[in-house]
N, C-alpha and C positions, 0 to 999 in steps of 0.2 A: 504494500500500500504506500509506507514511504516513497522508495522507487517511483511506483508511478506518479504521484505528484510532484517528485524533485525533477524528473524527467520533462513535464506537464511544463514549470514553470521555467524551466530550461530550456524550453522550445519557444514557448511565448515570448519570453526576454530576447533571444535572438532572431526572430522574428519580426521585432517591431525594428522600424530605425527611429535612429535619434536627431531627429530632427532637431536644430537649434537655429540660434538668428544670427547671421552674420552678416557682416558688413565690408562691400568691394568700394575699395577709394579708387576714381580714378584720378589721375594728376599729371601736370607736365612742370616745366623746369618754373614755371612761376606759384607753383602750388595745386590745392584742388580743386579739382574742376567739376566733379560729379559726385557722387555716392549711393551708394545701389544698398537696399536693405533684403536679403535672403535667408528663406525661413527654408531650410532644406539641410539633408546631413552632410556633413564636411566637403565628399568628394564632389557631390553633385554643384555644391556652391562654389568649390574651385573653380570645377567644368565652365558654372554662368559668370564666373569674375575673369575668369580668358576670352569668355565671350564677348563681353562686353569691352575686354581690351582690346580684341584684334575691331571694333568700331572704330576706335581710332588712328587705325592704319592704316586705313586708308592714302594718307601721306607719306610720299618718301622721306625719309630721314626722320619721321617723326619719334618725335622725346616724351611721348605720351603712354601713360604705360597704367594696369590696373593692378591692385593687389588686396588679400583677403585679410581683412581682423578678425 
């Protein structure tokens, strides 16, 4: 009986993700320019704060860059 519910709440717990809120600065060499607020688990929020860096790359030689708190 133990078993099955240590098991139980061992599948549940890894099963959920852990969603948190993070925050993607974007900035260029005079400071920041944007800020993105993302409610999702870590990797997924990196994936959208690259995302939304390569937005502004559009420019060659651009000094604009994004990063995750």
């Amino acid at each position: 009986m133990k078993t099955k519910t240590l098991l139980t709440m061992l599948t549940a717990i890894t099963l959920t993700s852990c969603k948190k809120e993070y925050t993607c600065s974007c900035f260029n060499p005079t400071g920041v320019i944007k800020t993105y607020t993302i409610k999702d688990t870590k990797k997924k929020a990196t994936q959208k704060c690259s995302d939304y860096s390569k937005e502004y790359q559009t420019i060659a030689w651009s000094e604009t860059g994004c990063f995750l708190k």
